[in-house]
Z-matrix of the N, CA and C atoms (Angstrom, degrees):
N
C 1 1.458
C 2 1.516 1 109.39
N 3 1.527 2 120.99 1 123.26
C 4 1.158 3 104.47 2 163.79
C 5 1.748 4 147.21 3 -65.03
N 6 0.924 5 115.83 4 130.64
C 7 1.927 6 111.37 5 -174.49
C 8 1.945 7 92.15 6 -51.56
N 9 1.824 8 72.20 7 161.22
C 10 1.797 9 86.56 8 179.24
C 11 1.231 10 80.13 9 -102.38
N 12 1.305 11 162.50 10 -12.85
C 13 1.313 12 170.90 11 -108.38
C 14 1.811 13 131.37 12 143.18
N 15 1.446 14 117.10 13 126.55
C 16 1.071 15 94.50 14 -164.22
C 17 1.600 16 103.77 15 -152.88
N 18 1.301 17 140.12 16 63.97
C 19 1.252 18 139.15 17 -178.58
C 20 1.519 19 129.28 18 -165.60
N 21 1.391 20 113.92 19 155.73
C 22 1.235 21 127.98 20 -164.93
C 23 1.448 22 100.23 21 60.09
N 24 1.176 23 122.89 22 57.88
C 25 1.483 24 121.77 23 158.97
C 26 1.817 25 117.02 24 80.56
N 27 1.460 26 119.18 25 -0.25
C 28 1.253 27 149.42 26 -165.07
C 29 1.452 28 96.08 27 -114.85
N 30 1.397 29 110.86 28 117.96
C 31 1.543 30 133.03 29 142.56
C 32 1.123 31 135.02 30 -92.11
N 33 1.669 32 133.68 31 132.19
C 34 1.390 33 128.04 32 172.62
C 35 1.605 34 109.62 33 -122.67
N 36 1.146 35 117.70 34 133.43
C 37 1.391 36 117.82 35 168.93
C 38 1.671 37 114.67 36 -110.57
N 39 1.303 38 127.72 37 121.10
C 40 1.467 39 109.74 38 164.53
C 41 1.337 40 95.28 39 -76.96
N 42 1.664 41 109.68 40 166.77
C 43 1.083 42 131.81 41 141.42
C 44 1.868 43 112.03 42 127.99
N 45 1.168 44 120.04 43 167.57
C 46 1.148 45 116.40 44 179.36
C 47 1.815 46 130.78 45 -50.80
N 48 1.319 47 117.76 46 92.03
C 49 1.471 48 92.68 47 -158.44
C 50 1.390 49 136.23 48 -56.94
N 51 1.199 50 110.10 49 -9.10
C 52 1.903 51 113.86 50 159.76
C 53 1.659 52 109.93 51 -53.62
N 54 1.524 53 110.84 52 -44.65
C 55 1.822 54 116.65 53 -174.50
C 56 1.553 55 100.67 54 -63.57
N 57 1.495 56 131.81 55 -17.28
C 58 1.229 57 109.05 56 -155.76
C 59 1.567 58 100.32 57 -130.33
N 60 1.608 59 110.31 58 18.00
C 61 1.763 60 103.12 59 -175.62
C 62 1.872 61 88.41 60 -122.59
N 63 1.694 62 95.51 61 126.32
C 64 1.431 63 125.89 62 43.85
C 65 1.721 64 127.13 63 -118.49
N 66 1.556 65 94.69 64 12.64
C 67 1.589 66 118.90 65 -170.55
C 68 0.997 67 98.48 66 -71.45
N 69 1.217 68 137.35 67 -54.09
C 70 1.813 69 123.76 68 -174.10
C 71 1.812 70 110.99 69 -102.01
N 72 1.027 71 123.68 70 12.14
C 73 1.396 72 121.32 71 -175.14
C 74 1.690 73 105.94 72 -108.65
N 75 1.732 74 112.53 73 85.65
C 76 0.780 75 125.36 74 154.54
C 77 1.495 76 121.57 75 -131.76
N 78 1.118 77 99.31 76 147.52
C 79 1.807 78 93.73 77 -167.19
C 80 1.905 79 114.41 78 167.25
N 81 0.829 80 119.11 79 175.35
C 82 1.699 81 104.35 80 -175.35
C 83 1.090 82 108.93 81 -144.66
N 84 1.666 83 130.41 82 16.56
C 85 1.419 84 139.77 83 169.65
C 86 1.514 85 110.84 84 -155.98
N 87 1.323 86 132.55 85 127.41
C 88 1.488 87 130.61 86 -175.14
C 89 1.541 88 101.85 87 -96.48
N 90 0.815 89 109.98 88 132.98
C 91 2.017 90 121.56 89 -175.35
C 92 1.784 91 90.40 90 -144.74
N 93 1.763 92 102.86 91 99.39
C 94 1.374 93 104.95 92 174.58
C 95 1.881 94 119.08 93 -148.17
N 96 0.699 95 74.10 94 166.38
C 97 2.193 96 77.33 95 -175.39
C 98 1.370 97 99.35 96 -130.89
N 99 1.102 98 119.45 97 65.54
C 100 1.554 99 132.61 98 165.04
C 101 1.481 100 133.39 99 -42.00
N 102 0.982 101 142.31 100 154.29
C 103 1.446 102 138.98 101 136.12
C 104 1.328 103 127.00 102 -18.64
N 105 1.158 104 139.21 103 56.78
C 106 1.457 105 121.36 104 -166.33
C 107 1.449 106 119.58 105 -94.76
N 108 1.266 107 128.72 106 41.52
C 109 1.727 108 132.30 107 -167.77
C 110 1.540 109 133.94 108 50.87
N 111 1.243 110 103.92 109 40.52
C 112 1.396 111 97.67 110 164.17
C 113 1.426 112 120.16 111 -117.08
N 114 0.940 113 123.72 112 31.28
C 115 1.375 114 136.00 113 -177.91
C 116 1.758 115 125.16 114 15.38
N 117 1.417 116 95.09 115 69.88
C 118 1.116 117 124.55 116 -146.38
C 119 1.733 118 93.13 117 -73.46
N 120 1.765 119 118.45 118 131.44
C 121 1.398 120 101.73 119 -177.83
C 122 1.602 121 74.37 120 -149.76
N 123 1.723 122 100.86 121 128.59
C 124 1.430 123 119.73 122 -171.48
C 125 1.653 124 106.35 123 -82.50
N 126 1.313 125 121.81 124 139.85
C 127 1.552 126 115.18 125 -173.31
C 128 1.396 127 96.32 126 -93.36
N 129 1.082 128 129.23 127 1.86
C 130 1.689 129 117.89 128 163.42
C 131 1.166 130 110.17 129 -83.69
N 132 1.382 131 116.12 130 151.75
C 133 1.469 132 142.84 131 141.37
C 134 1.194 133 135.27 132 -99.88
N 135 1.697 134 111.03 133 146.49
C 136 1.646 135 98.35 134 -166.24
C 137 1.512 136 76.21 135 161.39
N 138 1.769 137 94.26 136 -151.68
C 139 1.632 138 108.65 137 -168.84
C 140 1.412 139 103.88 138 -76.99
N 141 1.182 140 131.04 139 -36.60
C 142 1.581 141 132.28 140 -154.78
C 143 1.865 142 115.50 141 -71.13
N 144 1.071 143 101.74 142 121.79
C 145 2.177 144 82.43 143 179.81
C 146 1.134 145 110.16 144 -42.20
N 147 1.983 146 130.04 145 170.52
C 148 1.180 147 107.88 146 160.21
C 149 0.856 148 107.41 147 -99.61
N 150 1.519 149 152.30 148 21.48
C 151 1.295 150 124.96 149 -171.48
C 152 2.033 151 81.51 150 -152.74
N 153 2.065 152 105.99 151 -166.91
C 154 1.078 153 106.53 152 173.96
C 155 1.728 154 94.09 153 -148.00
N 156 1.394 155 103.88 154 168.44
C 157 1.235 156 106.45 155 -158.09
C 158 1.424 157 112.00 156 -90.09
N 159 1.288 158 144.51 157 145.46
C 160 1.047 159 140.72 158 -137.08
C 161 1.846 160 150.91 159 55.62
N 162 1.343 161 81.50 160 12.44
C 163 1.412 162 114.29 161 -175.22
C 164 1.576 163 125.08 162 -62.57
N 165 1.231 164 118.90 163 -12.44
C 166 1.773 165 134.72 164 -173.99
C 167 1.166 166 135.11 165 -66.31
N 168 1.784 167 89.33 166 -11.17
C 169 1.468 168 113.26 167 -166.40
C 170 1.203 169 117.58 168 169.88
N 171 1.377 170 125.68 169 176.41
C 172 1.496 171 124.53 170 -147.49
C 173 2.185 172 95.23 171 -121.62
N 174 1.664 173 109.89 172 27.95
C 175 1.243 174 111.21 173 -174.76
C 176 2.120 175 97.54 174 -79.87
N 177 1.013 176 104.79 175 -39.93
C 178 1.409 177 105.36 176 -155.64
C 179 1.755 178 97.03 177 -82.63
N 180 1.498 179 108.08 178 -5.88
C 181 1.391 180 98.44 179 164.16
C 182 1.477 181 134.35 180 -106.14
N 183 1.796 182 96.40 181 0.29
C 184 1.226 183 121.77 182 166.50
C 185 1.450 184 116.41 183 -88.52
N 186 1.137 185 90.37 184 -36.99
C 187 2.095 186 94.49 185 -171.12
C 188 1.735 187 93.47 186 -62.14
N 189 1.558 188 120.98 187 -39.96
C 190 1.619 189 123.65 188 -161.63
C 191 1.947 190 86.89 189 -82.54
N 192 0.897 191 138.26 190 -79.13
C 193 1.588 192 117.76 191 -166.64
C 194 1.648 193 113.61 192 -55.94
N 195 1.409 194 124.68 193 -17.54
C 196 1.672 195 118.09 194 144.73
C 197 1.376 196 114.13 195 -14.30
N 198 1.624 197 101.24 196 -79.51
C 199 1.702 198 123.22 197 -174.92
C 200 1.629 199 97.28 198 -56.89
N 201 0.906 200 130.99 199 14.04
C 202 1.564 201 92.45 200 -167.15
C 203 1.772 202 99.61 201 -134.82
N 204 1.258 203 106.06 202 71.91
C 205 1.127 204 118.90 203 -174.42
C 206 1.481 205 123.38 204 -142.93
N 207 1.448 206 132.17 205 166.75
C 208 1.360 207 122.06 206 -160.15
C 209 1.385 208 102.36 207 -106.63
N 210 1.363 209 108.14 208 162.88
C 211 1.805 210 92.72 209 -172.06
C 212 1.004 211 113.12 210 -82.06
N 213 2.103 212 129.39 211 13.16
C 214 1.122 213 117.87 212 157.66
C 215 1.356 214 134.42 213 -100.97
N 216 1.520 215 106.05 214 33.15
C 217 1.230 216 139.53 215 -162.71
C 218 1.898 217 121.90 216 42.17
N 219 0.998 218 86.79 217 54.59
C 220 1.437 219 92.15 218 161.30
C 221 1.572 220 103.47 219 -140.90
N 222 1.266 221 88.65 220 157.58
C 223 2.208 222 104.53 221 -166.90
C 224 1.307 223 101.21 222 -74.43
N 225 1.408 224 104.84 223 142.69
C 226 1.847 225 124.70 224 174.47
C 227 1.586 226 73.28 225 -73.85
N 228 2.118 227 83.60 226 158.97
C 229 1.498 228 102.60 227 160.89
C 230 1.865 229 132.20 228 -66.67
N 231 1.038 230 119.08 229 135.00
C 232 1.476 231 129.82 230 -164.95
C 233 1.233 232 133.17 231 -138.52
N 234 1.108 233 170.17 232 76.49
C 235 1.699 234 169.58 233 167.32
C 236 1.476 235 102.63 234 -72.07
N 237 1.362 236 97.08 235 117.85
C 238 1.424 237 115.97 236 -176.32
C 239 1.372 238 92.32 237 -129.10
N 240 1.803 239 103.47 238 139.06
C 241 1.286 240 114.42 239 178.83
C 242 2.392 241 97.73 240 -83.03
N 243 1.342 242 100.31 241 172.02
C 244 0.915 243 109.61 242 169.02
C 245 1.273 244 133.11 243 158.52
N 246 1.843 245 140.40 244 -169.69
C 247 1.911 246 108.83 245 -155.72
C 248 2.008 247 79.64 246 -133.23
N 249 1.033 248 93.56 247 145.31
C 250 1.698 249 113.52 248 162.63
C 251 1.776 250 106.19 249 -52.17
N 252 1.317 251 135.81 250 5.36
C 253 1.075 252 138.41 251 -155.11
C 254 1.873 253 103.72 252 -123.15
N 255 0.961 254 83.27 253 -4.63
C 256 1.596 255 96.49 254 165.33
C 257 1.901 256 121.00 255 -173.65
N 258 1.400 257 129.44 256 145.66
C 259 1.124 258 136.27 257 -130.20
C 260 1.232 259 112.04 258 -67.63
N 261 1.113 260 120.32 259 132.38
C 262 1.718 261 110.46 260 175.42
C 263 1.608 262 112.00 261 -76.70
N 264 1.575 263 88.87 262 151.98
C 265 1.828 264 112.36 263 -178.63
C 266 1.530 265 107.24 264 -22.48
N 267 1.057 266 112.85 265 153.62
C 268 1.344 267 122.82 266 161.67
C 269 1.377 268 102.30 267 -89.36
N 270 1.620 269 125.41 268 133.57
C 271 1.411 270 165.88 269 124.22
C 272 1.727 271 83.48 270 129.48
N 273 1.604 272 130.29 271 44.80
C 274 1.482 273 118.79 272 160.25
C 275 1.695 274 106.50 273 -65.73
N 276 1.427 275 75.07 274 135.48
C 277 1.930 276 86.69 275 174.12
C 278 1.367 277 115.00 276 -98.31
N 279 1.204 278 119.80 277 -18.12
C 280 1.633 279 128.07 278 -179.87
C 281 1.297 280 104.37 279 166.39
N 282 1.973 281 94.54 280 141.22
C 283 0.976 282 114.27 281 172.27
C 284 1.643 283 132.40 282 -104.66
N 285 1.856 284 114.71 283 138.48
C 286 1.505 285 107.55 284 -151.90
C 287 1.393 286 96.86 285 -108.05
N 288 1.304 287 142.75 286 149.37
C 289 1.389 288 134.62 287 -162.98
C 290 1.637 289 105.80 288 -118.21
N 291 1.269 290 118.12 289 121.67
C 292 1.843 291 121.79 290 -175.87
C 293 1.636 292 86.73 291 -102.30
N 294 1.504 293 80.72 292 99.88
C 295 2.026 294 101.80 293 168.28
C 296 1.944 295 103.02 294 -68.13
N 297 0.668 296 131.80 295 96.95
C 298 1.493 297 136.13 296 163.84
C 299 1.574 298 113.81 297 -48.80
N 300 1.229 299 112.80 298 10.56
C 301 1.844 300 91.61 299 -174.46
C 302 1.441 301 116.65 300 57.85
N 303 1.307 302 126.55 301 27.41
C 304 1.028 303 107.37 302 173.88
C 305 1.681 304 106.40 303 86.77
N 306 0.720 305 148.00 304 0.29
C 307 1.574 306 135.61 305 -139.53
C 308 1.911 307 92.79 306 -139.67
N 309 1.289 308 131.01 307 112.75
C 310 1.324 309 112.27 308 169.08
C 311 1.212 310 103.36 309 173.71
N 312 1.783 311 157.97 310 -126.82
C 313 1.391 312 135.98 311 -164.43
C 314 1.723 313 94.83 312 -122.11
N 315 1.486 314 91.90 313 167.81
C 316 1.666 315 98.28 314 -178.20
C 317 1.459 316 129.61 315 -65.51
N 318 1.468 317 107.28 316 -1.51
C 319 1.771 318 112.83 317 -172.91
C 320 1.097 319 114.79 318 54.89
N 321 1.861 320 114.16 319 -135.08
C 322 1.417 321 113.90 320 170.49
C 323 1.473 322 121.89 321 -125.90
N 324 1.194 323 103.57 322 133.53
C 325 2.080 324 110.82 323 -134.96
C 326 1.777 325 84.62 324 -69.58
N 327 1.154 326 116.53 325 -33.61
C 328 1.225 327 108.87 326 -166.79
C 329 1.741 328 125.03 327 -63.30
N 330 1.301 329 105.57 328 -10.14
C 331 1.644 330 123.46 329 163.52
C 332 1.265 331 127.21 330 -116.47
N 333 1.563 332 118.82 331 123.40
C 334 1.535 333 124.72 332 -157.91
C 335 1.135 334 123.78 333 -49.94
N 336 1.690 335 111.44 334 -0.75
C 337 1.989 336 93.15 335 -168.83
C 338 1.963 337 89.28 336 -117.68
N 339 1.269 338 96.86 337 179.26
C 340 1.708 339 95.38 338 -171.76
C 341 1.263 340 76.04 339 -131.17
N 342 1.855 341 104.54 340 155.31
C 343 1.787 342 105.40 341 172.97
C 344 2.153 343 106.78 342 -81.17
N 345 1.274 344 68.29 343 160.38
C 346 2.006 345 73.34 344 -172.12
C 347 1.755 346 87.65 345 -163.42
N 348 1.351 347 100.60 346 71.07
C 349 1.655 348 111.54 347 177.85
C 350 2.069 349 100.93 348 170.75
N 351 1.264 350 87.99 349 150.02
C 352 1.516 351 115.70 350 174.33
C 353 2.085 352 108.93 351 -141.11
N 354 1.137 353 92.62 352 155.65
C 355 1.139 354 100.64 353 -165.25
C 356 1.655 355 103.44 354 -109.31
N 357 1.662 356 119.19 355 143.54
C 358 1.541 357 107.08 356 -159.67
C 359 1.639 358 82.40 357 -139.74
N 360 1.722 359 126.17 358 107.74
C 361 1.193 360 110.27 359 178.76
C 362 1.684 361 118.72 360 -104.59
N 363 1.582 362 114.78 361 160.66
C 364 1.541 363 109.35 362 -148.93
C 365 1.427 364 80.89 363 -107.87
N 366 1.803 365 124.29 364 132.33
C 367 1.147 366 133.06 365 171.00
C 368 1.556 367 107.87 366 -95.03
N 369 1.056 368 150.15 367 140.96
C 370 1.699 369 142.26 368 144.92
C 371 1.409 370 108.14 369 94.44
N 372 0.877 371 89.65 370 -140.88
C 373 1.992 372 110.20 371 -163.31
C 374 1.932 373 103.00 372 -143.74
N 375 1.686 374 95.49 373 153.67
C 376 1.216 375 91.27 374 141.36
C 377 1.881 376 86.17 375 121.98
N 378 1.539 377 110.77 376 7.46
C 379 1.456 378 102.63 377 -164.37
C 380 1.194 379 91.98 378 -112.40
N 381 1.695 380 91.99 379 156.01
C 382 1.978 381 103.26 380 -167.00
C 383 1.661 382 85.70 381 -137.80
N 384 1.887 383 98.41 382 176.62
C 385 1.302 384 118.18 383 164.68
C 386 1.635 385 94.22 384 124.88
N 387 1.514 386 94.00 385 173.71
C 388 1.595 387 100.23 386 -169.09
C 389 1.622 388 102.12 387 -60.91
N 390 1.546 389 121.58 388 144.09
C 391 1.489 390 133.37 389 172.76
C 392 1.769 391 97.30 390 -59.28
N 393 1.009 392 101.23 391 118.22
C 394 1.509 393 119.88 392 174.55
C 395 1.273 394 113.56 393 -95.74
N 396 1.638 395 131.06 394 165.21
C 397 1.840 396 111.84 395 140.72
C 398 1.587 397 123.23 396 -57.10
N 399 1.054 398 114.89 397 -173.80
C 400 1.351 399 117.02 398 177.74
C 401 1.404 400 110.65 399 -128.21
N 402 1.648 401 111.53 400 30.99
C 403 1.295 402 129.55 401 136.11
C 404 1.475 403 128.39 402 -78.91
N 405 1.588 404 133.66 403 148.67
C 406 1.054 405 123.02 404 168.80
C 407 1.722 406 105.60 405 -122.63
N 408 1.240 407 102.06 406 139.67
C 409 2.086 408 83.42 407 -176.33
C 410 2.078 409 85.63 408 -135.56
N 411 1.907 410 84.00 409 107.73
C 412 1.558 411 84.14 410 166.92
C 413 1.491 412 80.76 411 -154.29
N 414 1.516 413 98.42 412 153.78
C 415 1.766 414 121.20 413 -160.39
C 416 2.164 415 86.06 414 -92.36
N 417 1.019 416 96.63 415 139.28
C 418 1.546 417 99.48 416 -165.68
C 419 1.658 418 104.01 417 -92.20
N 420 1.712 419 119.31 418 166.65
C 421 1.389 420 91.24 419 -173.02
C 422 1.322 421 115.31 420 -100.80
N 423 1.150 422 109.94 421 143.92
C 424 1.750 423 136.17 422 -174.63
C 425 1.528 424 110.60 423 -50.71
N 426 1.540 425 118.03 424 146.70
C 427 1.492 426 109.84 425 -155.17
C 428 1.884 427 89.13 426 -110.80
N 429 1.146 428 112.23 427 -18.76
C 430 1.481 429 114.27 428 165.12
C 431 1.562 430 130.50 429 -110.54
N 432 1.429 431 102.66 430 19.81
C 433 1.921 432 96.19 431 165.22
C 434 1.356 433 106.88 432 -93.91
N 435 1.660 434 98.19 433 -155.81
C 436 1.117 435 99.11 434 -155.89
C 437 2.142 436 96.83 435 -99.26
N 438 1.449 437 115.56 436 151.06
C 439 1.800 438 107.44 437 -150.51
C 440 1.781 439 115.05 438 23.77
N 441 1.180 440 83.50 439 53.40
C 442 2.231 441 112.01 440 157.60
C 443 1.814 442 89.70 441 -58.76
N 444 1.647 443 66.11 442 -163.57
C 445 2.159 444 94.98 443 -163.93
C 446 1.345 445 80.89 444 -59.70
N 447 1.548 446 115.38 445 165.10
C 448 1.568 447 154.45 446 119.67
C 449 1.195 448 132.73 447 -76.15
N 450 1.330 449 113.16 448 -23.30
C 451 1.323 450 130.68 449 -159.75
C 452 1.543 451 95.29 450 -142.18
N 453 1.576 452 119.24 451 164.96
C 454 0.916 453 121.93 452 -176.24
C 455 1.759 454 108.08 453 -108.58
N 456 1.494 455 105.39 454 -13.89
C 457 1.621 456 79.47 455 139.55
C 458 1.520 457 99.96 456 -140.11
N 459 0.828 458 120.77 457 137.02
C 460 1.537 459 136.32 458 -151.01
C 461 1.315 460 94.56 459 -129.91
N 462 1.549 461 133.35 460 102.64
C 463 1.210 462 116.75 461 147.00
C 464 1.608 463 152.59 462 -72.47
N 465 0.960 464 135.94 463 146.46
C 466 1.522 465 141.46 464 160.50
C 467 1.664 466 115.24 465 2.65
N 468 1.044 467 142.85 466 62.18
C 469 1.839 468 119.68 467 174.01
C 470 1.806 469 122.26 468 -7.27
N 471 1.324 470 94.02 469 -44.67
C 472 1.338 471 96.42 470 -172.10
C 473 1.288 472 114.09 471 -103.20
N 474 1.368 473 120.51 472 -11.01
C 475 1.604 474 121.96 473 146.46
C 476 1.935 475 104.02 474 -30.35
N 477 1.231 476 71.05 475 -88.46
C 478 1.595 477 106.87 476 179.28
C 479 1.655 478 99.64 477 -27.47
N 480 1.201 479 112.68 478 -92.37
C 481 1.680 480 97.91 479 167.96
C 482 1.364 481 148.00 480 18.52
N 483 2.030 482 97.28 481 -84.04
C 484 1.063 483 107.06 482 135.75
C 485 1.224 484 174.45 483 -161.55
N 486 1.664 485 86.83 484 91.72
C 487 1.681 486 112.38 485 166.44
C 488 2.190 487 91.81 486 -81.11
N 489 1.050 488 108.89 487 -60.18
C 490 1.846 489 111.84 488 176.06
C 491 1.144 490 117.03 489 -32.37
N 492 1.215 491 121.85 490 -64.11
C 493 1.663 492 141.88 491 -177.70
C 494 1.600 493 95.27 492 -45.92
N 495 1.484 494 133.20 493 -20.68
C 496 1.505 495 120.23 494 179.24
C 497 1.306 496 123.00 495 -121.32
N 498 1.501 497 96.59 496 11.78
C 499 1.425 498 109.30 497 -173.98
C 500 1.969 499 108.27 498 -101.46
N 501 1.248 500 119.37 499 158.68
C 502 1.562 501 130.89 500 -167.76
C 503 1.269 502 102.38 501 -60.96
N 504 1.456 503 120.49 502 153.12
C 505 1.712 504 130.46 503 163.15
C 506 1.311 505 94.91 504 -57.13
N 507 1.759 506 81.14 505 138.80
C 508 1.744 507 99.21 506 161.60
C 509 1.395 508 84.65 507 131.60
N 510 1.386 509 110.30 508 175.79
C 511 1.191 510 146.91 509 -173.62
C 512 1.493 511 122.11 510 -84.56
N 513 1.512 512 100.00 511 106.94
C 514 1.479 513 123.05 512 175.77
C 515 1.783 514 114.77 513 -36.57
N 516 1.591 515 134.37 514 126.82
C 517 0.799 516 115.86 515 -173.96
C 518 2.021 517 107.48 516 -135.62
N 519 0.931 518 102.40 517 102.06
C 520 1.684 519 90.80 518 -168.56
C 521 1.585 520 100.28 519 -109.35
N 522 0.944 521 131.86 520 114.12
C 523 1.618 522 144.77 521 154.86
C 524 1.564 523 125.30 522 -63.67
N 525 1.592 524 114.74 523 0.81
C 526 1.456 525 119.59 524 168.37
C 527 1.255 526 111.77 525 -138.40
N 528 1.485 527 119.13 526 39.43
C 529 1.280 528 129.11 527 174.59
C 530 1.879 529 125.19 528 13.64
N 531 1.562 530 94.94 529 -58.63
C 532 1.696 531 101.12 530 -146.34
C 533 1.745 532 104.42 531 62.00
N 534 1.769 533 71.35 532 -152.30
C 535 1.801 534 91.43 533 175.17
C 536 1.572 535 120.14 534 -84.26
N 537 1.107 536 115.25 535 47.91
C 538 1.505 537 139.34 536 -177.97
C 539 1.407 538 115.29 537 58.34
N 540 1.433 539 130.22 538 -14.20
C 541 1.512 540 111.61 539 172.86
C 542 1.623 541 129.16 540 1.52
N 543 0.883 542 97.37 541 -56.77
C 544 1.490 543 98.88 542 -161.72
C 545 1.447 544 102.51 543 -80.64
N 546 1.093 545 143.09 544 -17.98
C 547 1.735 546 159.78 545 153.01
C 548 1.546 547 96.88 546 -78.59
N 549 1.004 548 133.86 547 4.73
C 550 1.580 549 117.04 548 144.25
C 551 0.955 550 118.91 549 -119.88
N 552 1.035 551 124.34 550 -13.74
C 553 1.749 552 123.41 551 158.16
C 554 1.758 553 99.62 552 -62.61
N 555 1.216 554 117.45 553 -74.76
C 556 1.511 555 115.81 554 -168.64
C 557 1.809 556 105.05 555 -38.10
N 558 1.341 557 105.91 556 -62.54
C 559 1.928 558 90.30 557 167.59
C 560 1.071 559 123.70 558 -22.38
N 561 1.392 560 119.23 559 -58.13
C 562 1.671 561 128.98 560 -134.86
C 563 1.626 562 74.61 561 -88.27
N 564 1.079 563 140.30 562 -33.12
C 565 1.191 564 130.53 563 -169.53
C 566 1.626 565 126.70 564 -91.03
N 567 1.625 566 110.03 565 3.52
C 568 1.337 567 136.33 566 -164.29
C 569 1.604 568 121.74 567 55.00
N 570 1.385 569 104.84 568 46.40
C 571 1.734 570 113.58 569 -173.35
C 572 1.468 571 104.92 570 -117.36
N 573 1.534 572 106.75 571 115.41
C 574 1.560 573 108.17 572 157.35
C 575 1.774 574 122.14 573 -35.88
N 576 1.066 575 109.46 574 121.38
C 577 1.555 576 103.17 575 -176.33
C 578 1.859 577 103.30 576 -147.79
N 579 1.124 578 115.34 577 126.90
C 580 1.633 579 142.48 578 164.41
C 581 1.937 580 120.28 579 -69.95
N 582 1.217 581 126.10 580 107.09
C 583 1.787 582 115.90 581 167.27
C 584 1.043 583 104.57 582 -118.67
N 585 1.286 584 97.04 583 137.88
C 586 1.727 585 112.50 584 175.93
C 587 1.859 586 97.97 585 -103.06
N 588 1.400 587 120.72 586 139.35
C 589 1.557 588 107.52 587 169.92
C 590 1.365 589 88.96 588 -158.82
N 591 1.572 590 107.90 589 139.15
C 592 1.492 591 114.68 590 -172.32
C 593 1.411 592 117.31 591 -92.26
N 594 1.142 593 103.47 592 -19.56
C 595 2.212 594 112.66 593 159.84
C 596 1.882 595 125.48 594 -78.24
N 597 0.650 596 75.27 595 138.81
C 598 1.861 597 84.82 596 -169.86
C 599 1.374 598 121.01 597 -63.67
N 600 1.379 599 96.49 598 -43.20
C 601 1.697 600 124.70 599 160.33
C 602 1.234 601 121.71 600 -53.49
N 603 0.809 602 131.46 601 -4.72
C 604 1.364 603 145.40 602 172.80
C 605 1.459 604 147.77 603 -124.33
N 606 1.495 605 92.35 604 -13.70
C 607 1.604 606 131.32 605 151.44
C 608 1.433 607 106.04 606 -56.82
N 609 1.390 608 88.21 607 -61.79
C 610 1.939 609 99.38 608 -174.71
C 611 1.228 610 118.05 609 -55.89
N 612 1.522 611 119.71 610 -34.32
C 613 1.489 612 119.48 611 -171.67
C 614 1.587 613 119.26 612 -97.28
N 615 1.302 614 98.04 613 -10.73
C 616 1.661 615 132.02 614 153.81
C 617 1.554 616 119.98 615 -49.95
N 618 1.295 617 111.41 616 -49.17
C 619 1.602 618 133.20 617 -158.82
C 620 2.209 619 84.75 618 -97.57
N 621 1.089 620 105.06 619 -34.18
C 622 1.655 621 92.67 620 -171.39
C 623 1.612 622 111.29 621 -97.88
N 624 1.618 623 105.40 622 -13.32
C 625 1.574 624 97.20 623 158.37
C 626 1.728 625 107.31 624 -67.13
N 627 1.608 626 99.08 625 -60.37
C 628 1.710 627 99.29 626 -179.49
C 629 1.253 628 116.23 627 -20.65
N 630 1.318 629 126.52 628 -53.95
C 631 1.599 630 136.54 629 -160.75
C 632 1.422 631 109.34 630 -65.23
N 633 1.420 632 133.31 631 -16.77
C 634 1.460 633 121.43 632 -137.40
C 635 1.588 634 79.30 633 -107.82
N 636 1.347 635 138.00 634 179.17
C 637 1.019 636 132.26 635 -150.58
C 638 1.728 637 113.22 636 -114.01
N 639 1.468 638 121.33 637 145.33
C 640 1.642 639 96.29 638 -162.50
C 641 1.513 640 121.95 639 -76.28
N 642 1.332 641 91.75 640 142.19
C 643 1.739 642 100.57 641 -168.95
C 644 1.293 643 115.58 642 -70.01
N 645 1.399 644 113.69 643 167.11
C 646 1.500 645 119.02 644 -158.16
C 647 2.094 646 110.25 645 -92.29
N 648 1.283 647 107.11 646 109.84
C 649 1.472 648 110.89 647 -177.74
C 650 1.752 649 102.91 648 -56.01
């Protein structure tokens, strides 16, 4: 299959990632923010879609950690984002919590606390680096400042970072791209990394983060 993108160690694939595996699914760690069924529909308006495609349910994030296993049946390494509101992955080993600062959607107004957390679960083996908590506290990016979201859920660079920075050698592999976050974190960090994203729009804005020059650790 040809890349929609293809340099400095950075792969892009358009297209649906079920249409394009086993042609684009190479890689030796999954770092992804999937679809996970909540049918997420943003109450803003403006430029951003409100919603993303595959959103109805948690099949297209099951069918992708299916594939992602060794042929002696145990799971390659993986961190998949995802919400306590529906079941976590099968063979999760632990779950890491992205504290938002406070900052994230209104829940349900009728009970005093608002959510200000996402759930990030650890698939496999094979991850190193200093023992951390298994909290993360980074303020997520804002959909009305100034270079706000792209995506409608757009993560952190330096989330992203580091969640990478503790994950195994080899090559970054995300199958729900977005607007590439997670392929500019793996750059900035000098890691071969692969995105699959089935919107076009997002390829593009993918390919013009890539370009900008790597930021300073």
């Amino acid at each position: 299959m040809t890349p929609y993108y293809d340099e400095d160690g950075v792969t892009i694939y358009h297209g649906d990632c079920r249409d394009v595996w086993p042609d684009a699914w190479h890689g030796d760690v999954m770092v992804t923010d999937p679809p996970y069924g909540i049918a997420y529909v943003s109450n803003q308006y403006g430029a951003l879609p409100r919603s993303i495609v595959g959103d109805d349910d948690t099949s297209l994030r099951d069918w992708a950690l299916e594939q992602w296993w060794y042929e002696d049946k145990t799971p390659m390494p993986a961190l998949v984002f995802g919400t306590w509101k529906r079941p976590a992955p099968v063979a999760t080993r632990q779950v890491l919590v992205w504290d938002t600062k406070g900052a994230l959607g209104m829940g349900a107004l009728d009970l005093p606390w608002k959510p200000a957390h996402q759930q990030i679960y650890v698939i496999g083996s094979g991850f190193e680096g200093r023992r951390d908590s298994d909290v993360l506290r980074f303020a997520p990016v804002q959909s009305m400042a100034y270079n706000g979201r792209v995506h409608p859920h757009q993560k952190p660079v330096e989330l992203m970072r580091e969640l990478i920075g503790k994950c195994p050698p080899g090559t970054i592999l995300d199958p729900f791209m977005g607007s590439g976050t997670t392929l500019r974190a793996a750059k900035d960090l000098g890691r071969r990394a692969i995105g699959i994203e089935i919107e076009e729009r997002y390829c593009e804005i993918a390919v013009q983060r890539l370009a900008q020059g790597v930021l300073a650790l």
